[in-house]
PDB file of N, CA, C and O in Angstrom:
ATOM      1  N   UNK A   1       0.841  -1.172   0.000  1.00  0.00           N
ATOM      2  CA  UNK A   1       0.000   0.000   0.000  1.00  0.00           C
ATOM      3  C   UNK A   1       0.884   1.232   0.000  1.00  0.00           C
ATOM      4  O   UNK A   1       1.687   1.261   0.932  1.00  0.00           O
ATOM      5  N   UNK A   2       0.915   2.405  -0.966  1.00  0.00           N
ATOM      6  CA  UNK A   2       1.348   3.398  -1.079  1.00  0.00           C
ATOM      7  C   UNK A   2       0.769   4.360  -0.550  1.00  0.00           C
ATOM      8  O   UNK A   2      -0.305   4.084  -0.014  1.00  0.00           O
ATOM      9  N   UNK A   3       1.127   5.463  -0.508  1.00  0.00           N
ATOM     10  CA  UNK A   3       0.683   6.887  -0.112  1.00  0.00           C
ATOM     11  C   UNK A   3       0.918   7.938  -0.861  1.00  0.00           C
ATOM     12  O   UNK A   3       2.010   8.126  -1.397  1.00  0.00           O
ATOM     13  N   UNK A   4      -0.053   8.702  -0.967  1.00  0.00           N
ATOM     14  CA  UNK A   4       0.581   9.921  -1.868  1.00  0.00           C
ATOM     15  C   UNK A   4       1.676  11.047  -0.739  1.00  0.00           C
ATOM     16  O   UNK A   4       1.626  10.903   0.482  1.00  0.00           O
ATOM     17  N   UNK A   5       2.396  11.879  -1.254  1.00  0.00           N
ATOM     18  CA  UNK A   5       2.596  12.742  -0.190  1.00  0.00           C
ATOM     19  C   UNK A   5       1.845  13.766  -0.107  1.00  0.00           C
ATOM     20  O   UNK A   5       1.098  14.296  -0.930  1.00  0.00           O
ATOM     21  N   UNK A   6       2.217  14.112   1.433  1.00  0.00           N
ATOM     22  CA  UNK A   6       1.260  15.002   2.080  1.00  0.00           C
ATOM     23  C   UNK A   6       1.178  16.392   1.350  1.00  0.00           C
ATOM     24  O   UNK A   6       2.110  17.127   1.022  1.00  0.00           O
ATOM     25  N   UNK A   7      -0.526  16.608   1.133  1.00  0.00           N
ATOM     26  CA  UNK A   7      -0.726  17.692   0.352  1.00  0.00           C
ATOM     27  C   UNK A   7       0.339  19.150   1.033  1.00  0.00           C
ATOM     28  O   UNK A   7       0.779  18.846   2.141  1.00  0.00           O
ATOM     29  N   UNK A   8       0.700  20.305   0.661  1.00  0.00           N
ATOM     30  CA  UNK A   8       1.111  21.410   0.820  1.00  0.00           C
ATOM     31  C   UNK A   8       0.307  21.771   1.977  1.00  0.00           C
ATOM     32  O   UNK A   8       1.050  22.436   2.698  1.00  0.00           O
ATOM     33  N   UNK A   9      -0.928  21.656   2.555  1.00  0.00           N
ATOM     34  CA  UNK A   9      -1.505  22.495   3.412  1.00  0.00           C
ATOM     35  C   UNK A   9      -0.901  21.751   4.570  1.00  0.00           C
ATOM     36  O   UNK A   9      -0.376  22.472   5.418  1.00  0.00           O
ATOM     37  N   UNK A  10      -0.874  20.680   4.741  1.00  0.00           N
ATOM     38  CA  UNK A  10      -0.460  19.636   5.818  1.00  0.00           C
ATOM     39  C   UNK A  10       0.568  19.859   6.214  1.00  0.00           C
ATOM     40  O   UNK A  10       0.821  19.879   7.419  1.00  0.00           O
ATOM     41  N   UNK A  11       1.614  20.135   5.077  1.00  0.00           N
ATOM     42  CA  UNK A  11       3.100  20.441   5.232  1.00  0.00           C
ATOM     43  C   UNK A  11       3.338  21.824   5.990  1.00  0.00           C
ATOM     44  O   UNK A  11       4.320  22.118   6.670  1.00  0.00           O
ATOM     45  N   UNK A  12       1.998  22.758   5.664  1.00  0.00           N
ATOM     46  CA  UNK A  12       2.420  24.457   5.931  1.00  0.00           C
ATOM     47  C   UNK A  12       2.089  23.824   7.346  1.00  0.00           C
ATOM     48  O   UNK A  12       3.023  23.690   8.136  1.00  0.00           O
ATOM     49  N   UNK A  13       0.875  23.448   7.693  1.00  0.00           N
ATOM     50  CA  UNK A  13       0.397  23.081   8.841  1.00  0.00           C
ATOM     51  C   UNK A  13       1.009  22.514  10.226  1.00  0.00           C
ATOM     52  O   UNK A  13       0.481  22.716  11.319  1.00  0.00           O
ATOM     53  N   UNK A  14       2.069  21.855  10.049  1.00  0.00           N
ATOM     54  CA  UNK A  14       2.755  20.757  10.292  1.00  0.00           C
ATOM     55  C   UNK A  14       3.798  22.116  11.023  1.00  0.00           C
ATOM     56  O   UNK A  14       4.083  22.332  12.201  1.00  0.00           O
ATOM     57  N   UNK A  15       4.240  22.976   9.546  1.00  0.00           N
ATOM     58  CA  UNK A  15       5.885  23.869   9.864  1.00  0.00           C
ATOM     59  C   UNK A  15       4.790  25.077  11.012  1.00  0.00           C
ATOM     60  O   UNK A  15       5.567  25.617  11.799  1.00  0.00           O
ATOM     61  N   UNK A  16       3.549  25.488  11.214  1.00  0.00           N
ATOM     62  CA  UNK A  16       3.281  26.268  11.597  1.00  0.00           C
ATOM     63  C   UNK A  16       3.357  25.780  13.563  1.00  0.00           C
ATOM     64  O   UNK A  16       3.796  26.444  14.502  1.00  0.00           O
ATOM     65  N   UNK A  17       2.881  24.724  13.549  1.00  0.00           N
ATOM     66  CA  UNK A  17       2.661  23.642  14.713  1.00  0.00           C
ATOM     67  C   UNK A  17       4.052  23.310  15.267  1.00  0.00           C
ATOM     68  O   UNK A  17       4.004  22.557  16.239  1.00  0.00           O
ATOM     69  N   UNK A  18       5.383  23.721  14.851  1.00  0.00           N
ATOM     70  CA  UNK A  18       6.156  23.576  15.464  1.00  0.00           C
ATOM     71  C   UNK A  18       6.966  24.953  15.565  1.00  0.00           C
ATOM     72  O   UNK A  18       7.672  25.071  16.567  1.00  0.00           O
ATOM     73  N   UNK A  19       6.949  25.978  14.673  1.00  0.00           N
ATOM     74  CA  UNK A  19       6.902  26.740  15.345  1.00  0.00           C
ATOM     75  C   UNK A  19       6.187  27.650  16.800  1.00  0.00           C
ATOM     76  O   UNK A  19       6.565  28.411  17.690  1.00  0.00           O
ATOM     77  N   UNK A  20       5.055  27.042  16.366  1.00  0.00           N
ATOM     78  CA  UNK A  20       3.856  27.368  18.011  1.00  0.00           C
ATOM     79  C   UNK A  20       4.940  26.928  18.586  1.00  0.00           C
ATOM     80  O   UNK A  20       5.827  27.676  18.997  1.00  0.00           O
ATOM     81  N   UNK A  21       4.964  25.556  18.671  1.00  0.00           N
ATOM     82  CA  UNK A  21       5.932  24.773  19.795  1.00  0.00           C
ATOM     83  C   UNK A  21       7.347  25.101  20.710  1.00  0.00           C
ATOM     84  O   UNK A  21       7.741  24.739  21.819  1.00  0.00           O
ATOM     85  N   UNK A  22       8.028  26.212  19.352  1.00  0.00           N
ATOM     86  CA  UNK A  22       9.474  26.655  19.509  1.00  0.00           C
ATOM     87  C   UNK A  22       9.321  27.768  20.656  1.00  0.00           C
ATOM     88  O   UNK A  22       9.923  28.007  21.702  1.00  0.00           O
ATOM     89  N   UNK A  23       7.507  28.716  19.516  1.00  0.00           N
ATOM     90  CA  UNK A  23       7.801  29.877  20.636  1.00  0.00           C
ATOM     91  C   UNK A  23       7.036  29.355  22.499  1.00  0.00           C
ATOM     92  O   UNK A  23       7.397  29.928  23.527  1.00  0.00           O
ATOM     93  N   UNK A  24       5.957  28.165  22.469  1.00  0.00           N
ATOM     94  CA  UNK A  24       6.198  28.545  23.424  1.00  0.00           C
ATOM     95  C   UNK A  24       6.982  27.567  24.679  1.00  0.00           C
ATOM     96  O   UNK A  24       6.622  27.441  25.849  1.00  0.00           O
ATOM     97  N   UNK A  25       8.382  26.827  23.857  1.00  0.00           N
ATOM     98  CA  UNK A  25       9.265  26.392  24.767  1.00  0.00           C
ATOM     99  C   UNK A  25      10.130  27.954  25.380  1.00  0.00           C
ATOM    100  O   UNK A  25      10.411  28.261  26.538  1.00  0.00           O
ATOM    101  N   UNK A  26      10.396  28.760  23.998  1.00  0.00           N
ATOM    102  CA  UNK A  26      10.797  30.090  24.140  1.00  0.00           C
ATOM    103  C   UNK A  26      10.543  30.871  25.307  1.00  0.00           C
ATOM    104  O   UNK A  26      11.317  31.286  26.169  1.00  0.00           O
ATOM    105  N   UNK A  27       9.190  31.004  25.156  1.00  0.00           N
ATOM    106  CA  UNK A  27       8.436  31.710  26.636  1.00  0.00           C
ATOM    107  C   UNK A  27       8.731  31.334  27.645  1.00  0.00           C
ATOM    108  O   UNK A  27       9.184  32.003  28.574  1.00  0.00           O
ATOM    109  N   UNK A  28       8.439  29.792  27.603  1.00  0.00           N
ATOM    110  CA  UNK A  28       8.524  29.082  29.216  1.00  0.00           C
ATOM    111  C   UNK A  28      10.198  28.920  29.930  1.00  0.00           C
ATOM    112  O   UNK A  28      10.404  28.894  31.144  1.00  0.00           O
ATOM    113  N   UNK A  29      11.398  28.811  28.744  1.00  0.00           N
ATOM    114  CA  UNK A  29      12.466  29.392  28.956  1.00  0.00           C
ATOM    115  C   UNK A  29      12.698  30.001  29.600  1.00  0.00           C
ATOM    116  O   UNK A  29      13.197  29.723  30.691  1.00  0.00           O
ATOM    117  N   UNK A  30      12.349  31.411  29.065  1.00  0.00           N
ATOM    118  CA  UNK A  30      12.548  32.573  29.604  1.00  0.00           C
ATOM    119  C   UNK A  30      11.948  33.325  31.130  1.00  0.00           C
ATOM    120  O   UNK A  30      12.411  34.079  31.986  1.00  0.00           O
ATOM    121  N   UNK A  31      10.608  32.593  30.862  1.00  0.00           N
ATOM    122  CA  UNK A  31      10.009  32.535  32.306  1.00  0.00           C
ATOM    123  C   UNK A  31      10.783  31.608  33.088  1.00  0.00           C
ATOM    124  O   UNK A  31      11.044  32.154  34.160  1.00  0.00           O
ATOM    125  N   UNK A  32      11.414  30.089  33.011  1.00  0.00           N
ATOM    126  CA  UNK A  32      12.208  29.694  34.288  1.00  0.00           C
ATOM    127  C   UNK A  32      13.715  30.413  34.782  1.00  0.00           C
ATOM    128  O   UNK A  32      14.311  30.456  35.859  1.00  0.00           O
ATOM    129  N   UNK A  33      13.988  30.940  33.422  1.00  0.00           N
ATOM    130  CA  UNK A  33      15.192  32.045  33.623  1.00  0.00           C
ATOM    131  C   UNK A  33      14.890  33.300  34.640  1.00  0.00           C
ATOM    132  O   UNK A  33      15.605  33.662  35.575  1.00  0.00           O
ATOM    133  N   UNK A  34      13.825  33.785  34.273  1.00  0.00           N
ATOM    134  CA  UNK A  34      13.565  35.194  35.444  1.00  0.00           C
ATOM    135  C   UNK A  34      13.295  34.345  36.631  1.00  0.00           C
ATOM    136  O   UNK A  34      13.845  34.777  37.644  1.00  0.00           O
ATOM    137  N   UNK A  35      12.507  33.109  36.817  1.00  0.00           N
ATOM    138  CA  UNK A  35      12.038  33.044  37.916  1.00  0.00           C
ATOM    139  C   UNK A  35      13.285  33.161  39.396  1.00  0.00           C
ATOM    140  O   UNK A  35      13.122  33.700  40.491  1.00  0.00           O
ATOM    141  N   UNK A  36      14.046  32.691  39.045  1.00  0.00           N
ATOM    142  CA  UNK A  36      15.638  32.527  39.875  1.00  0.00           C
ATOM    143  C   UNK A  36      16.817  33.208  39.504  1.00  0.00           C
ATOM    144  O   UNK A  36      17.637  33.415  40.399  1.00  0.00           O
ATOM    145  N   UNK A  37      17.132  33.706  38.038  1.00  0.00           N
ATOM    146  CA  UNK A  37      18.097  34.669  37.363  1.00  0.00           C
ATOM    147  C   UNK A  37      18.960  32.859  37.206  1.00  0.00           C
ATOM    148  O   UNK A  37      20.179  32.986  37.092  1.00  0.00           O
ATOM    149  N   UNK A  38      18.636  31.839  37.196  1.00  0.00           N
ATOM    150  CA  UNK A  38      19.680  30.504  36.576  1.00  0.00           C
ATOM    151  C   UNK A  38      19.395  30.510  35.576  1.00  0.00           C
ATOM    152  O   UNK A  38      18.194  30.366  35.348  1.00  0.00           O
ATOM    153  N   UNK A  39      20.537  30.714  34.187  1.00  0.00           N
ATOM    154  CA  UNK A  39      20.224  30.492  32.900  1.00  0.00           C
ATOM    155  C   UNK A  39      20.224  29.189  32.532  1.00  0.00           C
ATOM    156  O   UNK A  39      19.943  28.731  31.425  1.00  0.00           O
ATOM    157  N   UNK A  40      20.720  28.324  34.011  1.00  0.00           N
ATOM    158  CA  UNK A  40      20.824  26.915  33.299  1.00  0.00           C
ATOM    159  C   UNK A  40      19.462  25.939  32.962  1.00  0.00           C
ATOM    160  O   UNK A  40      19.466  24.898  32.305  1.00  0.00           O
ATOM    161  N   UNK A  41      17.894  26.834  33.846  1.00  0.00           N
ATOM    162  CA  UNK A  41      17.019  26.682  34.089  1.00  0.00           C
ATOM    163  C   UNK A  41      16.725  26.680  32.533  1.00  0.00           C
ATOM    164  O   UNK A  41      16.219  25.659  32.065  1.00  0.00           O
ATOM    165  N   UNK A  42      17.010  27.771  31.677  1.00  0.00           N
ATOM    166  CA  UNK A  42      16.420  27.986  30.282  1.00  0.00           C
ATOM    167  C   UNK A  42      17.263  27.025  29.369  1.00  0.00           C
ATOM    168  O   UNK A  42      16.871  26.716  28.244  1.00  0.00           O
ATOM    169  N   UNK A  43      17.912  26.772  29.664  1.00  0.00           N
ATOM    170  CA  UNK A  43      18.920  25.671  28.773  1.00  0.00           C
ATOM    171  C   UNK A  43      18.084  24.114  28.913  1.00  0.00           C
ATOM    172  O   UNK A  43      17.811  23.341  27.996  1.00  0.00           O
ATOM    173  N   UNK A  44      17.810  23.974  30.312  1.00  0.00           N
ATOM    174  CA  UNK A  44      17.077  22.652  30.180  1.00  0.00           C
ATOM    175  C   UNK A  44      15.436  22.260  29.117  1.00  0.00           C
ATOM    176  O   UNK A  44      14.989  21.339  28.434  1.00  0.00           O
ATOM    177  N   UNK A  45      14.895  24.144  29.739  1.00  0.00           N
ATOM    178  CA  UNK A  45      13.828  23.468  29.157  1.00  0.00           C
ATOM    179  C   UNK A  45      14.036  24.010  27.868  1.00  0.00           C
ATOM    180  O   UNK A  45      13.328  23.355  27.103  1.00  0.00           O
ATOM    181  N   UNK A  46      14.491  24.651  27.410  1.00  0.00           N
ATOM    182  CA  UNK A  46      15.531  24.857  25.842  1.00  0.00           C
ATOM    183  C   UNK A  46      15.772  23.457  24.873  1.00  0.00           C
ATOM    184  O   UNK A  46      15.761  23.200  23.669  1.00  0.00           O
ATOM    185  N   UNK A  47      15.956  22.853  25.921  1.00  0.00           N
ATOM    186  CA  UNK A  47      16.965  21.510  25.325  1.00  0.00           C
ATOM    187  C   UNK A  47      15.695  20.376  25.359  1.00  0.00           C
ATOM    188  O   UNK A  47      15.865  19.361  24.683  1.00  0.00           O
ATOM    189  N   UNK A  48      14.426  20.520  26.127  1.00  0.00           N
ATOM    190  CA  UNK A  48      13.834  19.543  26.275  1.00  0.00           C
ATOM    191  C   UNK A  48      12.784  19.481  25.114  1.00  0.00           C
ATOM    192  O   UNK A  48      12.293  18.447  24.661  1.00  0.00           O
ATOM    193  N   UNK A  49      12.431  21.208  24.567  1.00  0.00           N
ATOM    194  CA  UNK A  49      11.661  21.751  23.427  1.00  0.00           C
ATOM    195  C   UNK A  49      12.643  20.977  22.392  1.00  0.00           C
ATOM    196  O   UNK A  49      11.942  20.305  21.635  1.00  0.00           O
ATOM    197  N   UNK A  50      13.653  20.875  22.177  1.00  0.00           N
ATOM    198  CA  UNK A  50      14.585  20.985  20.597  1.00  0.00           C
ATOM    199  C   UNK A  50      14.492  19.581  20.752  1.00  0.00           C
ATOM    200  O   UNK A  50      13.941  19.036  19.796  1.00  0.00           O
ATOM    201  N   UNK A  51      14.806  18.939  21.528  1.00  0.00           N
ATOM    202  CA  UNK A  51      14.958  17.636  21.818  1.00  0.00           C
ATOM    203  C   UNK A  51      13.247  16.578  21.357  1.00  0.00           C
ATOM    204  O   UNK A  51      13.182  15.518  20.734  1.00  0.00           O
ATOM    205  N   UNK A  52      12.453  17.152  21.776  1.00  0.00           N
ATOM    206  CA  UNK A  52      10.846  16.969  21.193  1.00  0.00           C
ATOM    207  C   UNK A  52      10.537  16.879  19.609  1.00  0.00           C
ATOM    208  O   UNK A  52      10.090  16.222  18.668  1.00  0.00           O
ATOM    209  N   UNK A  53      11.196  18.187  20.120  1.00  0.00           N
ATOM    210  CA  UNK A  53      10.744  18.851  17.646  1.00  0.00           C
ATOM    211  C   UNK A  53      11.592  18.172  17.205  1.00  0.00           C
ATOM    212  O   UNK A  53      10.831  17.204  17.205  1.00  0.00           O
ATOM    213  N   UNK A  54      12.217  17.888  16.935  1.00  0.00           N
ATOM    214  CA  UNK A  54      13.769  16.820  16.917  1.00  0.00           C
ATOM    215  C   UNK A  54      13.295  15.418  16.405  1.00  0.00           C
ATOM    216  O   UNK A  54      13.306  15.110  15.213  1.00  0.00           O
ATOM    217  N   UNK A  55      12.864  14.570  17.454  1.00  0.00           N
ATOM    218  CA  UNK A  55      12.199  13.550  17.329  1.00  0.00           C
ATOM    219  C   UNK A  55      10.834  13.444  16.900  1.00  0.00           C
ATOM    220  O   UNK A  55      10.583  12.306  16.503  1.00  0.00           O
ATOM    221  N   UNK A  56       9.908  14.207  16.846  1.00  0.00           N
ATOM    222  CA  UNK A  56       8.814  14.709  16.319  1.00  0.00           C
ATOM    223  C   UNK A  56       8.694  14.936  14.635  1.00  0.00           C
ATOM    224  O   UNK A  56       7.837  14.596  13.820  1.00  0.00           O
ATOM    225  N   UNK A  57       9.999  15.693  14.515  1.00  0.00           N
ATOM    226  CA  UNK A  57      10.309  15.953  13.173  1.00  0.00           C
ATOM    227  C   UNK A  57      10.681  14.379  12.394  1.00  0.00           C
ATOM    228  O   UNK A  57      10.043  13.792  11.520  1.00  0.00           O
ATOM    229  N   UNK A  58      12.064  13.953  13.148  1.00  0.00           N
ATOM    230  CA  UNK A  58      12.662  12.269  12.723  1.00  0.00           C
ATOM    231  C   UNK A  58      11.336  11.780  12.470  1.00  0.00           C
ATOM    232  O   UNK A  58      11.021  11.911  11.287  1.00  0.00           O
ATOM    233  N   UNK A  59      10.556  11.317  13.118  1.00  0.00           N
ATOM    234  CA  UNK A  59       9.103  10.150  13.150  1.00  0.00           C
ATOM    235  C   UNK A  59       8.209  10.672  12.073  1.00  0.00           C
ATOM    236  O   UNK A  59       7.436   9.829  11.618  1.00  0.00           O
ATOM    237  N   UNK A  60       8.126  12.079  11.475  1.00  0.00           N
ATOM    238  CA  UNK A  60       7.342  12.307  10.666  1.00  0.00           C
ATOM    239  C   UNK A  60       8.242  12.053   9.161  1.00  0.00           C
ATOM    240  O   UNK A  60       7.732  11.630   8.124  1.00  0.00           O
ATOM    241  N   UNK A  61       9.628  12.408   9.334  1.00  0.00           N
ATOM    242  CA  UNK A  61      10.296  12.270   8.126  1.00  0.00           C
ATOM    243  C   UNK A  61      10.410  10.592   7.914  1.00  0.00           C
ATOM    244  O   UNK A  61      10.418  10.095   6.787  1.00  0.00           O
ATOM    245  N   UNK A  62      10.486   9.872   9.030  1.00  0.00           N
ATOM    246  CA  UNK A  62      10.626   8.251   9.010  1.00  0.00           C
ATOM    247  C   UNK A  62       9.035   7.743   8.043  1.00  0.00           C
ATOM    248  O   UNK A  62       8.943   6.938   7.117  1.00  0.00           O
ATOM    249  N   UNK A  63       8.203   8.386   8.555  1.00  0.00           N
ATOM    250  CA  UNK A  63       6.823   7.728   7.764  1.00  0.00           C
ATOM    251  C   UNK A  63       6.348   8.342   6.580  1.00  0.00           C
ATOM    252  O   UNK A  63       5.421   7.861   5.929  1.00  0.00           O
ATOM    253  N   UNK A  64       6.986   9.457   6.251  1.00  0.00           N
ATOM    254  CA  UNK A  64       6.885   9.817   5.199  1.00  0.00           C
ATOM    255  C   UNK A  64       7.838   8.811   4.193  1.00  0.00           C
ATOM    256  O   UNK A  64       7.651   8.693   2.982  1.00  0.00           O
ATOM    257  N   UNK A  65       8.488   8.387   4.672  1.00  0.00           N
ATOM    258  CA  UNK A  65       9.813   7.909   3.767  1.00  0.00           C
ATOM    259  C   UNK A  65       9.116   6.418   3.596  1.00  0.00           C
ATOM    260  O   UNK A  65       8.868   5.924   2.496  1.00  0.00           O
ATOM    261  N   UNK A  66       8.833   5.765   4.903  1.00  0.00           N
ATOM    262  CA  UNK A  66       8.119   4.819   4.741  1.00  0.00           C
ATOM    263  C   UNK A  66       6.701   4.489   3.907  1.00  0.00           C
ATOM    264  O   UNK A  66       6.417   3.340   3.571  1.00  0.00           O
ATOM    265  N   UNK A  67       5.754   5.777   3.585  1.00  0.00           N
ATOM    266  CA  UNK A  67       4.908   5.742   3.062  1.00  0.00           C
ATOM    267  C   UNK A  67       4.723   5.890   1.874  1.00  0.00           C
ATOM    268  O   UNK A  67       3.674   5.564   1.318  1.00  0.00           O
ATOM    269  N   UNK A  68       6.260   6.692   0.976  1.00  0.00           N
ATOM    270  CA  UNK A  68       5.975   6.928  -0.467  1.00  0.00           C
ATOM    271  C   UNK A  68       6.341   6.223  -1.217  1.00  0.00           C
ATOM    272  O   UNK A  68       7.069   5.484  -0.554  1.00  0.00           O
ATOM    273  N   UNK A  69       6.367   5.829  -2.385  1.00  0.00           N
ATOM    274  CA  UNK A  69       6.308   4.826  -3.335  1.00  0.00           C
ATOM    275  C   UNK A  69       7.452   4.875  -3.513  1.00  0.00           C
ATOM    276  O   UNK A  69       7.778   6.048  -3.695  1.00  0.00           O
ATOM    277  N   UNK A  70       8.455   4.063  -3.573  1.00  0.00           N
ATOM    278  CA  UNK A  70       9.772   3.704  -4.228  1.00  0.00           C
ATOM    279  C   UNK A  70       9.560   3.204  -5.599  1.00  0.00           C
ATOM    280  O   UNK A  70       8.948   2.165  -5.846  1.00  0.00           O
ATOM    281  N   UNK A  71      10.080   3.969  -6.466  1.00  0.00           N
ATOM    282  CA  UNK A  71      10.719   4.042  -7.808  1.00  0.00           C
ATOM    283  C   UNK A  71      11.883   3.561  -7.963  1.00  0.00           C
ATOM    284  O   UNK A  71      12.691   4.488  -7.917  1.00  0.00           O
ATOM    285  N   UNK A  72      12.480   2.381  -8.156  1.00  0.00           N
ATOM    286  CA  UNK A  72      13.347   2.063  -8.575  1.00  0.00           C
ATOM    287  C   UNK A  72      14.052   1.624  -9.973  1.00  0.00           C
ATOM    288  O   UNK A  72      13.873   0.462 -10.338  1.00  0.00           O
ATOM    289  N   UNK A  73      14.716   2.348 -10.645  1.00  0.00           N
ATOM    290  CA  UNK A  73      14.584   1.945 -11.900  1.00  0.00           C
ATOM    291  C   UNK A  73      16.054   1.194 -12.163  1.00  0.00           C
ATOM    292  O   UNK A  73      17.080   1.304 -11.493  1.00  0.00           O
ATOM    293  N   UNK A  74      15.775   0.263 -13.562  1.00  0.00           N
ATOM    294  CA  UNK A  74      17.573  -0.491 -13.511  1.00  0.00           C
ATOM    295  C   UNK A  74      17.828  -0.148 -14.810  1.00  0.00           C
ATOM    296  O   UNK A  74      17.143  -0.165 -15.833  1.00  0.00           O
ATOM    297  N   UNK A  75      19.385   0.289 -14.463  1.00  0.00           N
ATOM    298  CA  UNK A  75      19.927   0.717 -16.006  1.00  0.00           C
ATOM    299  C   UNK A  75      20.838  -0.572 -15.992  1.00  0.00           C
ATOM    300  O   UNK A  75      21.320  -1.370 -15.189  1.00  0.00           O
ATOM    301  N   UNK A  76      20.807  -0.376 -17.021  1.00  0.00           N
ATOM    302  CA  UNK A  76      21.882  -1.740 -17.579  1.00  0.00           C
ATOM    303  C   UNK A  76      22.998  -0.955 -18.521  1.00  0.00           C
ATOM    304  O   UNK A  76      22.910  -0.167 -19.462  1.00  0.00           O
ATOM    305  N   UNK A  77      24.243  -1.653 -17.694  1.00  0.00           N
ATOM    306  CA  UNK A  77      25.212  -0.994 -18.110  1.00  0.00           C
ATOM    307  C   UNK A  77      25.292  -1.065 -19.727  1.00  0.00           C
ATOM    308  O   UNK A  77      24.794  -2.007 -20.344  1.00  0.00           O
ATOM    309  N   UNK A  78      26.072   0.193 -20.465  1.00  0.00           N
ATOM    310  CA  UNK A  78      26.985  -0.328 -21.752  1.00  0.00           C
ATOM    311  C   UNK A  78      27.228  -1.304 -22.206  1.00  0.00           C
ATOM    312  O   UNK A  78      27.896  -2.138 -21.596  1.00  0.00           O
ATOM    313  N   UNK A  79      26.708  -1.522 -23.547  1.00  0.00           N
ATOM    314  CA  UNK A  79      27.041  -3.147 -23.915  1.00  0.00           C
ATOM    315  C   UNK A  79      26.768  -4.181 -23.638  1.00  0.00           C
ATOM    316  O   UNK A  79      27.360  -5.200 -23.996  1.00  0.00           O
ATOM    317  N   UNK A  80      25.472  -4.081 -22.696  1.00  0.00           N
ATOM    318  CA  UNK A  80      24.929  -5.679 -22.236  1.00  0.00           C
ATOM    319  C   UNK A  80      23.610  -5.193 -22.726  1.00  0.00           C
ATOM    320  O   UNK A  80      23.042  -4.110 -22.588  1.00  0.00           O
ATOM    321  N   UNK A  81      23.270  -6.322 -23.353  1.00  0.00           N
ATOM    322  CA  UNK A  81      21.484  -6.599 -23.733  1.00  0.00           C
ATOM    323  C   UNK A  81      20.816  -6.384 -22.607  1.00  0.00           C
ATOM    324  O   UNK A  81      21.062  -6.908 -21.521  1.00  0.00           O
ATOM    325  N   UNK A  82      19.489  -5.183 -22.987  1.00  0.00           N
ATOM    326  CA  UNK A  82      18.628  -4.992 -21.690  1.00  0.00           C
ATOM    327  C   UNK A  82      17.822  -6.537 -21.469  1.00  0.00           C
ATOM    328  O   UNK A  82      17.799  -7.526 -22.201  1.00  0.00           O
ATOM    329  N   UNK A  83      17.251  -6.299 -20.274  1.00  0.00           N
ATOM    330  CA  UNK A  83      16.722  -7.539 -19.762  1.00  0.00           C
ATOM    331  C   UNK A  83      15.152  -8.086 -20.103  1.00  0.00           C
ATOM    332  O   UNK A  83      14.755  -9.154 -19.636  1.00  0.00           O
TER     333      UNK A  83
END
């Protein structure tokens, strides 16, 4: 069973939904940063956002890859009778 790929709106849809995501790891960053003045506070949850979209992103590029039709075509070298 094949799949077509995902129409353009899905795709805009998809890039809009992780930007939401970026800005509001962004926010919440920045809010554990003021809460104490520890920047290491914004690094974690920094790292826990990128670390999400990251793998979020991998699993969508994995089933896309898995879902579209492989085209494989065979050339036959120079000088040998095609098959």
């Amino acid at each position: 069973m094949s799949a077509a790929p995902p129409p353009a709106d899905t795709v805009r849809i998809i890039r809009w939904v992780a930007l939401a995501i970026l800005a509001w790891g962004t926010f919440h960053a920045i809010g554990a940063w003021r809460f104490n003045g520890n920047p290491l506070r914004a690094v974690v949850v920094m790292g826990c956002v990128l670390g999400f979209l990251g793998f979020w992103l991998a699993m969508l590029a994995a089933r896309q890859r898995r879902l579209s039709p492989t085209e494989v075509t065979h050339v036959d070298p120079p000088g040998r009778e095609p098959r």
